[in-house]
C-alpha positions in Angstrom: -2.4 5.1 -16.2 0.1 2.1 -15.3 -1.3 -0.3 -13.0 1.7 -2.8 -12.3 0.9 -6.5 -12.0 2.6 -9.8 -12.6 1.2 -13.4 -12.0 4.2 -13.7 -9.7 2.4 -11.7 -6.8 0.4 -14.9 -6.3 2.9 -17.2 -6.4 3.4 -18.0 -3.4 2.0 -21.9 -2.0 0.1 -19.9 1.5 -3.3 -19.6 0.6 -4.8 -15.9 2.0 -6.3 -12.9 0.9 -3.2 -10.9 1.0 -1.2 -13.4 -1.3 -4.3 -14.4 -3.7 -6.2 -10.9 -4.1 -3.9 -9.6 -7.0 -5.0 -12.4 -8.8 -8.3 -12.0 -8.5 -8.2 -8.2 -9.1 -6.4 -8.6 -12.7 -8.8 -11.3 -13.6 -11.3 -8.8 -12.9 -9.6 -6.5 -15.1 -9.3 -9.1 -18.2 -13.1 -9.5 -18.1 -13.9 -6.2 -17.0 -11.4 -3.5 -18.3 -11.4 -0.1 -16.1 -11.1 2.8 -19.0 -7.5 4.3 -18.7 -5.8 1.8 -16.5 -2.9 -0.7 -18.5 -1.7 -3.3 -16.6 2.4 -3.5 -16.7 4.8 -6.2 -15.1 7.5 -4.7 -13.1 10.8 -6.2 -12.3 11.1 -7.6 -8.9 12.9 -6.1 -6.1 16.7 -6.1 -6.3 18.7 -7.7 -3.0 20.3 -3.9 -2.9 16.7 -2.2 -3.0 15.6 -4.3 0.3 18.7 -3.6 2.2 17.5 0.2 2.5 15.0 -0.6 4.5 15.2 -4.2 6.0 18.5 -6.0 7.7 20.4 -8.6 5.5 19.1 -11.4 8.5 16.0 -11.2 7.7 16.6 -10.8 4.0 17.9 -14.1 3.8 15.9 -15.6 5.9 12.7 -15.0 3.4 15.1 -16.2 0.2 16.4 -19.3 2.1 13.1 -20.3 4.5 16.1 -20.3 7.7 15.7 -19.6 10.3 12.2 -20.3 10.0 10.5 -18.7 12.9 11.8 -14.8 10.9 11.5 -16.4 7.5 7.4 -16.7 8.6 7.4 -13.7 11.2 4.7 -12.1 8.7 2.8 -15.2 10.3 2.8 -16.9 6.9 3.9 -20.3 6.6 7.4 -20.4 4.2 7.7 -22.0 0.8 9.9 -21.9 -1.8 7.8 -19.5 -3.6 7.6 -16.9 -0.9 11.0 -15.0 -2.3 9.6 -14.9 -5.5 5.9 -13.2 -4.6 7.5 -10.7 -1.9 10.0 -9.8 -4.2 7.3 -9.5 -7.0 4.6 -7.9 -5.5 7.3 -5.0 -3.6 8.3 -4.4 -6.5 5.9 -3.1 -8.1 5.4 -0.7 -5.4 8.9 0.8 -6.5 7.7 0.5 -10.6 4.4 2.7 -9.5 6.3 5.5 -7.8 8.4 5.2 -10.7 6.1 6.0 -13.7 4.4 8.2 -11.1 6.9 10.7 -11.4 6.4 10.7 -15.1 2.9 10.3 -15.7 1.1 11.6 -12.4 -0.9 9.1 -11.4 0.2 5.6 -11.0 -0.9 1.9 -9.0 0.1 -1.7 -8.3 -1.9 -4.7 -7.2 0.5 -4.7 -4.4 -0.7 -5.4 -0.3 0.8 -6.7 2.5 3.6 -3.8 3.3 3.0 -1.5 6.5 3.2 -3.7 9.2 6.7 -4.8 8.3 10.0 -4.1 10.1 13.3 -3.7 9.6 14.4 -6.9 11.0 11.2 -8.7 10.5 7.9 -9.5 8.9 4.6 -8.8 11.1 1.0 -8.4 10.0 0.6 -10.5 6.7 3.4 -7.6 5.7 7.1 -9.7 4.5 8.5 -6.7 3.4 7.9 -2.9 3.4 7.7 -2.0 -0.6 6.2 1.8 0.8 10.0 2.0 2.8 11.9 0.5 0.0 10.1 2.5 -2.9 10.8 5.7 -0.8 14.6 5.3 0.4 15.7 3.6 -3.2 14.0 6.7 -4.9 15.7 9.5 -2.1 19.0 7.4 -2.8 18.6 8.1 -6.3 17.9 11.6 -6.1 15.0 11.2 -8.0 12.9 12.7 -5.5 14.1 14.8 -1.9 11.3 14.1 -0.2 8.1 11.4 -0.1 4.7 11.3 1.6 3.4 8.3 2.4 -0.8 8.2 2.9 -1.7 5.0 5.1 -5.3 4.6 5.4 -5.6 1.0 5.9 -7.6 0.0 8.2 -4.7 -0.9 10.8 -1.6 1.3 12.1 1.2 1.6 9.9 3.8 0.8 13.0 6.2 -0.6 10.9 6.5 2.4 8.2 6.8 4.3 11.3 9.7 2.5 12.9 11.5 2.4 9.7 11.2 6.2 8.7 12.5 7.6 12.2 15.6 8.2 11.0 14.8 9.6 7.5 13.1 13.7 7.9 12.1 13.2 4.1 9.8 10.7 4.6 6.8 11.7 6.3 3.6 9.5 6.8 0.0 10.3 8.0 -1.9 7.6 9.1 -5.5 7.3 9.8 -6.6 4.0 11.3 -10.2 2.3 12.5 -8.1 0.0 14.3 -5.6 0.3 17.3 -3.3 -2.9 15.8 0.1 -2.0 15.0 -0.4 1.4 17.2 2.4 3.7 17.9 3.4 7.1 19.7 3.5 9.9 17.0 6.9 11.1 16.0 8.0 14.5 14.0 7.5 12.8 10.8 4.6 10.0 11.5 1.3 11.3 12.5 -1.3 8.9 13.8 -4.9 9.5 14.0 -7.2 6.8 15.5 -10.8 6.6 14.4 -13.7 4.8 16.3 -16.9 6.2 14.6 -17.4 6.6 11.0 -18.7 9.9 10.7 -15.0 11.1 12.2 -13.4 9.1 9.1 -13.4 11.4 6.4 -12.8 14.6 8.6 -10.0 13.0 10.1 -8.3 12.1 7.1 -9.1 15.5 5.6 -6.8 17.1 8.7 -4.2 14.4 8.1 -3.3 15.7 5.4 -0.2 18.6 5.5 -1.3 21.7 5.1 1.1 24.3 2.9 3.5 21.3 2.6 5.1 20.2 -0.4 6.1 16.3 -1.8 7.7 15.5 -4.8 6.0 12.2 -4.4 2.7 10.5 -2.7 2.8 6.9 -1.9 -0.8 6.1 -1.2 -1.6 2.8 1.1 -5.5 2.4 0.3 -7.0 0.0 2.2 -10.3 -1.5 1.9 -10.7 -2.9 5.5 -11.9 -0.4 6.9 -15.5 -1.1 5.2 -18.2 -2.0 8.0 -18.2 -5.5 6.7 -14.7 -6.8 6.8 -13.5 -9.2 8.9 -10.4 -7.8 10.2 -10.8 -4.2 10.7 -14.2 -2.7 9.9 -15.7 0.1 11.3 -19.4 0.1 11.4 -20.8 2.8 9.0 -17.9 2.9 7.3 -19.5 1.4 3.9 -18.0 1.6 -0.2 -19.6 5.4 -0.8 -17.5 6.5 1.9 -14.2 4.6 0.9 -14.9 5.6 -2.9 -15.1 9.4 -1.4 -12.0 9.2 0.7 -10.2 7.6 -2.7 -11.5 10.3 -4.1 -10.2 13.3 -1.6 -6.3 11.8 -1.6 -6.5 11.9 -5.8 -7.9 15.3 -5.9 -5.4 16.7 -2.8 -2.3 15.4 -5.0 -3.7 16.7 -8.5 -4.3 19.9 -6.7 -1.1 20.6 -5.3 0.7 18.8 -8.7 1.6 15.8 -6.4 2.5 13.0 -8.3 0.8 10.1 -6.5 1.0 6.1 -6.8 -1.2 3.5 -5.1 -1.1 0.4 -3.6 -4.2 -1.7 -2.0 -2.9 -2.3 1.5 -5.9 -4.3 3.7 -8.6 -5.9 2.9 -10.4 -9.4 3.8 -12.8 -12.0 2.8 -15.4 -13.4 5.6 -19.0 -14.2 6.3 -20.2 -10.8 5.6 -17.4 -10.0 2.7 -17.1 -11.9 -0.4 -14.6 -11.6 -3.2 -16.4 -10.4 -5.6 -17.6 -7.5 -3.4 -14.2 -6.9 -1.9 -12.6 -6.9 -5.1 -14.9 -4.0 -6.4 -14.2 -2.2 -3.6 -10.5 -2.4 -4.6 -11.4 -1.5 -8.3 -12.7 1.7 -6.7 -9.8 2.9 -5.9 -8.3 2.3 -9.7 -11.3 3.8 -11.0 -10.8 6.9 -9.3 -7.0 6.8 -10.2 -7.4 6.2 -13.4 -10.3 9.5 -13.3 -8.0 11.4 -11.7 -5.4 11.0 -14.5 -8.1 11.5 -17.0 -8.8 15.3 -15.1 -4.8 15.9 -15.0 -4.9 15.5 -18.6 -7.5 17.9 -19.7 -6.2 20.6 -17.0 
């Protein structure tokens, strides 16, 4: 299985858990390899590839740092490296949809995506790699139609306002958390959570039934967990993220989905520490990369 990395996903000079957990997450990998799962750099996001889903305005505005109040409307403070990382880490959003398509099962270290908006950044999200991935692979007619999975902890409103116009896109979204919250529309289904023993039947009817994707784009968050900072739902601990991993990987193998992952939310804190959310992340790989390893005996 290709997980997509490159140290340019942490380039960038703000320090936060959204800009520094790749990092942390491959070094993880170095010293503790996950069986099946081979680390790839993809290229970076092409000017063309953003303009499918965000305005040229704010394009520029994260390249140049001007005018600086939409150049940090992801509520990050610019630097010169900014460009660079967005453009990195999105990118490899687009490579694991990519190989996906030929191999099944595919990831990238990539986070900070669903809250974004056409015409701005919002959420610790610059850009929307899940949009881009989507629209650059409809545009190519590579695939004629995309589900996107967001189970981050949060709402996926900016995936929402930037599919409304595109029928072949369709998201379903479970959240713990009403930030980001939006109306439903024909082809982005929200369903809020408030106690955990809801979580996993509510993701379980999220999911279409009798529908068909060429593609799954999976947002897997890891906030969620009872002990995050920024989103946790008491109750809501790592057996019950690794099972709902687990659910998505077997619904796509099932139904011969191809499926590629990102790691959407997650956060250190007082109760959270980096070692413990990075193995929650590594979950998630592990039961990619398990998944794969099924696909291949069936």
């Amino acid at each position: 299985m290709k997980l997509f990395y490159g140290p340019d996903y942490v380039s960038s000079d703000h320090d936060f858990d959204t800009t520094r957990k790749a990092g942390w997450i491959a070094d993880s990998l170095r010293l503790r390899p996950i069986p099946g799962a081979a680390v790839t750099t993809p290229e970076p996001l092409t000017d063309a590839q953003l303009l499918l889903a965000h305005t040229p305005d704010y394009v520029a505005a994260v390249r140049t740092g001007s005018p600086g109040a939409l150049a940090e409307s992801q509520g990050f403070e610019w630097n010169p490296h900014a460009w660079t990382s967005a453009v990195a880490s999105n990118g490899g959003v687009l490579a694991a949809a990519r190989a996906a398509l030929t191999d099944g099962v595919s990831g990238s270290l990539s986070s900070g995506l669903h809250h974004a908006k056409s015409g701005r950044g919002e959420g610790f999200c610059t850009f929307n790699g899940l949009v881009v991935a989507a629209k650059t692979l409809l545009t190519e007619g590579a695939v004629s139609s995309v589900l996107i999975v967001d189970l981050d902890a949060h709402c996926g409103g900016g995936t929402a306002q930037m599919i409304a116009d595109e029928p072949r896109i369709v998201q379903v979204d479970v959240s713990v958390d009403p930030y980001d919250s939006y109306d439903s529309t024909p082809n982005s289904t929200l369903r809020e959570v408030f106690s955990a023993g809801d979580y996993l039947p509510a993701v379980r009817a999220a999911l279409p039934a009798g529908a068909s994707f060429d593609l799954c784009l999976y947002n897997a968050g890891m906030d969620p967990h009872e002990r995050c900072a920024i989103g946790g739902l008491d109750g809501v601990d790592a057996d019950l993220l690794g099972r709902r991993d687990r659910l998505i990987f077997e619904w796509c193998r099932a139904r011969g989905i191809p499926v590629a992952f990102v790691l959407a939310g997650g956060y250190t804190g007082s109760r959270l520490d980096q070692n413990e959310l990075v193995n929650l992340h590594r979950m998630t790989i592990s039961e990619a990369a398990r998944s794969t390893a099924r696909q291949s005996v069936a």
